[in-house]
N, C-alpha and C positions, 0 to 999 in steps of 0.2 A: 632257338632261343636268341634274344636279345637284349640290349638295355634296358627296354622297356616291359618286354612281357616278362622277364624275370621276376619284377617287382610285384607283377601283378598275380604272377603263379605262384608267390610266396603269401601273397595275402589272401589266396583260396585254397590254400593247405590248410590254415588255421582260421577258417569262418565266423569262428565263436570269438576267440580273441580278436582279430581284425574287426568283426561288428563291434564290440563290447570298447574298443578303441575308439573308432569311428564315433559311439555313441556320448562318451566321455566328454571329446574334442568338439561333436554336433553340440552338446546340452552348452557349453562355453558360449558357444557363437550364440545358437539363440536366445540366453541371458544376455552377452552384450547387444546386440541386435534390439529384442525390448525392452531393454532398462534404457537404450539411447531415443527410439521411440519415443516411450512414454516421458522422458525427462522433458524432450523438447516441447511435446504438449503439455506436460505439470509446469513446465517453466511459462508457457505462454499464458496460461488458466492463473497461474500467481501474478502474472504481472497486471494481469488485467481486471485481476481481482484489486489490484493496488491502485489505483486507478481511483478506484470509489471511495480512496482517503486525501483526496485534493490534485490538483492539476501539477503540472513540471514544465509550461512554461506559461509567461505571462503575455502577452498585446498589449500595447497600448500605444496611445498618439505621443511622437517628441514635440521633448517641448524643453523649453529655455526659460531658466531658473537667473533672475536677477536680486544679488542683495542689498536690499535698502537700505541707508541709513543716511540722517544728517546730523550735522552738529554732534558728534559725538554719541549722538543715540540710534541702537540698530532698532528699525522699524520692520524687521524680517522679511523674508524671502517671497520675492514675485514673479509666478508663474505669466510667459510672453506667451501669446498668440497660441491658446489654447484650442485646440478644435476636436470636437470628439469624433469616434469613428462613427462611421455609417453600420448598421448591421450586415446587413443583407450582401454587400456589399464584400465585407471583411469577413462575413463567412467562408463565402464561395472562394474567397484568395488564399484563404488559410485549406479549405477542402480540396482544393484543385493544386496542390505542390506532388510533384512527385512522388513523393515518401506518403503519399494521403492514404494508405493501405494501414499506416502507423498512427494517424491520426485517432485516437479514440471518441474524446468528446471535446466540444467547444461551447465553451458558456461564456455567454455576452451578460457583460453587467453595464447598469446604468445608476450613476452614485446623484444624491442631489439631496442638500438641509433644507429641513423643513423647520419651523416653531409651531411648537403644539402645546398651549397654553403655558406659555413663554418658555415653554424648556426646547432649547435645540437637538436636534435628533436627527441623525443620519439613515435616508430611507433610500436600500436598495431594490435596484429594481432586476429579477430574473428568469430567465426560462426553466421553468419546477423542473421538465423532464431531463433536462442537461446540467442543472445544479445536482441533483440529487444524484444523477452517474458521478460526482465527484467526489459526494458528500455524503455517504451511505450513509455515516457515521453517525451521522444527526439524529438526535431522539427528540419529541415533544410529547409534551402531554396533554395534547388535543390530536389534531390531525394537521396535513401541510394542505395548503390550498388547493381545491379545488376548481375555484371560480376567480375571475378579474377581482371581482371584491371581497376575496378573501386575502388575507396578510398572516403573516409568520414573526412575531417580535423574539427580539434577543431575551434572553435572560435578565441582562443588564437594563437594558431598556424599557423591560417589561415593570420594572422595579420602581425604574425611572419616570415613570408616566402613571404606575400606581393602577395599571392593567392587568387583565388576565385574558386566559381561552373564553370564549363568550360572550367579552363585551366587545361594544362598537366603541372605532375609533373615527374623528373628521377629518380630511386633509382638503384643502381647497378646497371645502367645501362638497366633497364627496364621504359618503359614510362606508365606512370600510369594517367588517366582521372579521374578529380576530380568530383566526380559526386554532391557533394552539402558540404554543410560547417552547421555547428550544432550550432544552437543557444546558446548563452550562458548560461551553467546550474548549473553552480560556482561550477562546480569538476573539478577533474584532464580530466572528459573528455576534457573539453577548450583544453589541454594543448599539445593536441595527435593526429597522424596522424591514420585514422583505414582502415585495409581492409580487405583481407578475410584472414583466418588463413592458409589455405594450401599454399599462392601464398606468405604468408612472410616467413612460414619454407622454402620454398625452394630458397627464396633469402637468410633467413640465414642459407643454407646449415644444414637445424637441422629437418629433417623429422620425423614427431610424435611430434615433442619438445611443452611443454603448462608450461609456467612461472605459473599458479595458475588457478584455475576452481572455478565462482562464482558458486553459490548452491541455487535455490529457494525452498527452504522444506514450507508445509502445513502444519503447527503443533498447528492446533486448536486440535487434537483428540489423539496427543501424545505432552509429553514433547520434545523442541528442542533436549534438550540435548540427550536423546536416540536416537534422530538421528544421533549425532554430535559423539555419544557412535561406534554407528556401523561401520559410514565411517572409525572412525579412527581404529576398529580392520579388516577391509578390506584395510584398506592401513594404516599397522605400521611404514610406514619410512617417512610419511607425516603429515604434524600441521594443525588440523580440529579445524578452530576458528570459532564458534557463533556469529553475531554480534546481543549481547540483547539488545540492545538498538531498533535496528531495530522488532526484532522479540517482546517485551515488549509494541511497537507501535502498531504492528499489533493485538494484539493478546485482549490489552485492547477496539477496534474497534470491532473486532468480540463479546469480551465478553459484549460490551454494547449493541447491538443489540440482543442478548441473555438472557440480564439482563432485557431488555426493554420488551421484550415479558415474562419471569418472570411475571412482574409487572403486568402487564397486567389480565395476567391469576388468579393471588394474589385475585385483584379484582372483578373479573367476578368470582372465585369462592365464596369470602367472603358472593357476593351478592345473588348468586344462593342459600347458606347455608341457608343465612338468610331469605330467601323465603321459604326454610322450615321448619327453627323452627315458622314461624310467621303460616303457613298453620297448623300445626302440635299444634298449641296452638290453633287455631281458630277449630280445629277439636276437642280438651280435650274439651273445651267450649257447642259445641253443640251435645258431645256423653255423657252428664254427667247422663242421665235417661239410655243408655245400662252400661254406667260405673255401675250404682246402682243396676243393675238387675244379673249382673257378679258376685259382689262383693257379690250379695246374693244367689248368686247360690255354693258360695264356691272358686269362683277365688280371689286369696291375690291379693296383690301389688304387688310383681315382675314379678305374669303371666299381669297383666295389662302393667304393664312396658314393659314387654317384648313384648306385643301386639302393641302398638306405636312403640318401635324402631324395631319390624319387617315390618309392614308397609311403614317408611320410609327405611328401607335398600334395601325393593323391589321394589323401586321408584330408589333410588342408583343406583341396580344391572341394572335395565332396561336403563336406562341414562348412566350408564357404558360402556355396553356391543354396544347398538345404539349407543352411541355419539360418539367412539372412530371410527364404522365404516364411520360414516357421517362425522366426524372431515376429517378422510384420505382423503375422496374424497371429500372433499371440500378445501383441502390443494393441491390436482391437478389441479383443476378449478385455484385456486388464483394463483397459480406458472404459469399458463399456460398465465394467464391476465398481470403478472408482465415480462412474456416472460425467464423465470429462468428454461423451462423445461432442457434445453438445459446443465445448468450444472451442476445437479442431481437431482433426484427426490427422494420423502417421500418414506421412507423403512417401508411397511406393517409388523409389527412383532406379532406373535402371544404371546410372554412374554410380549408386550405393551399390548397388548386386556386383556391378566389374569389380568395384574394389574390395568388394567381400572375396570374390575367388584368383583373387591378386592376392591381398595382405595374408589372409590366412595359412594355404600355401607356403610364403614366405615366414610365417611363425614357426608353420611346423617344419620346415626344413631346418630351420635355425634353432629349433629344440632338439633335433637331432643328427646336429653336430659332430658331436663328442662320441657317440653310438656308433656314429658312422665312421670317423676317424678312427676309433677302435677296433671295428671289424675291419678296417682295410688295413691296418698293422699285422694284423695275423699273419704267420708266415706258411704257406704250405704245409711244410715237416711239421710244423706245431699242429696245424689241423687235423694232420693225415694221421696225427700218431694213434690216435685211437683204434682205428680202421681196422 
């Protein structure tokens, strides 16, 4: 016998409790294992669900604000040497940043006033398929365009012009079919005619032109700002604004579901530990005649010591090493039930597995501490008295 087979001929005298141990300390792991899983995927499925309720950074071309004013009178503020971005252009620089894994959607707008039987109205122009990833939120009560000559009026606007879904509207001289009117969402959308972005550059003669490109970045797994860092050394002559407040909302949503399983996991290990110091004290208890027979054969205290916290480290290692396998694939069952396979699934890593039968180990050695310190007090004479 030795340090080590000790331990282990003491957990196959009692096969029923050592499994029923094992299985306790197993069921831990593989709750925290898939509840870590599936958090990481529910965190990434919520952020990118959020996503579809407006963008978190902005583009746009700098520009230099001069205030007017003579004689004592302000004639207000003049926008210098305006230039709008190019699309196609300022796609590809915004797609092509490092971080473009984070990038979710990018929507190019084109802003320009029109007079529609003298009333002034603000008519945007955009790409439906990358508006609407921003803007799930948006109801009408018709349909959104389908065609160049179809349009999307605000609420406000629709009011304003004394239109509805159905009729025809003229811009330059082009007839334009209203294909539905936008429920009221208390933005400036109310306040705007919309259609498609190619069919308004070419009414305002400004092909490629994009007044400002909203930005939906995913930045649960990096800081915004290293996003906002990049776009702007991919396009130096443009202002890359963050809106944190937005991105601050999102980001405390994802961390609370993140936090929530935290806790979770807090507890389900607390309670696993404590199942083995409580096993681990019920075992010093009924090994106190081999404890007396050790201690007279010449083993001290710290090889006794070290016989309990190897026994429980190799209850650890095995609940480590199983739990984290049984964790994974039980974190694809649960995503497959919640129907989240769809938008990403649990990344197998083998640095997760080392440190599953690293930390574990180290838990349960350090729940049985006190178990172990106990039985190595035991003094011979005290053991043996029974005998």
């Amino acid at each position: 016998m030795n340090i080590v087979t000790i331990p282990l001929k003491n957990m196959r005298r009692k096969p029923t409790k050592t499994l029923l141990l094992l299985l306790v300390f197993l069921l831990g792991v593989v709750s925290i294992v898939a509840l870590y899983q599936v958090s990481l995927v529910v965190g990434h499925s919520l952020e990118k669900k959020l996503t579809a309720f407006g963008a978190n950074i902005v583009v746009k071309p700098s520009t230099e604000t001069l205030s007017v004013s003579y004689g004592g009178f302000h004639m207000g503020d003049m926008l210098l040497d305006v230039k709008e971005l190019q699309e196609a252009e300022t796609t590809t620089a915004i797609r092509s940043i490092e971080l473009n894994d984070r990038i979710s959607v990018v929507a190019p707008k084109l802003v320009n006033m029109f007079k529609i039987d003298e009333v002034a109205i603000a008519v945007v122009g955009v790409r439906w398929e990358e508006e609407l990833g921003i803007k799930s939120y948006w109801a009408t009560d018709g349909a959104f365009p389908q065609q160049p000559e179809q349009i999307l009026l605000g609420a406000l606007a629709a009011r304003k012009l004394g239109l509805g879904t159905g009729d025809t509207l003229t811009l330059q001289g082009h007839h334009f079919n209203i294909s539905g009117v936008l429920f009221e969402t208390g933005s400036d959308d109310d306040s705007v005619i919309l259609m498609d972005l190619s069919k308004l550059q070419q009414l305002a003669g400004q092909p490629e032109a994009v007044s400002f490109f909203e930005v939906a970045a995913l930045c649960a797994g990096c800081p915004i700002e290293d996003i906002v860092s990049q776009i702007q050394t991919n396009l130096p002559k443009t202002s890359v604004i963050a809106l944190q407040n937005v991105v601050n909302q999102r980001m405390s949503s994802v961390r609370f579901v993140q936090k929530l399983a935290l806790s979770i996991s807090l507890v389900i290990l607390v309670t696993a530990s404590a199942m083995v110091g409580i096993s681990m004290l019920s075992a010093v208890n009924e090994r106190k005649k081999d404890i007396g027979i050790l201690r007279s054969l010449g083993y001290g205290q710290s090889r006794i010591f070290l016989i309990f916290c190897l026994e429980a480290g190799i209850i650890g290692l095995l609940a480590g090493s199983i739990g984290y396998l049984a964790g994974y694939a039980i974190s694809l069952k649960a995503l497959e039930y919640l129907s989240l396979t769809d938008v990403a699934r649990p990344v197998f890593s083998i640095a997760q597995l080392v440190v599953c039968t690293l930390i574990f180990p180290l838990i349960t050695i350090l729940s049985a501490l006190y178990p172990a310190w106990k039985g190595s007090s035991i003094e011979p004479s005290q053991a043996l008295v029974s005998l």
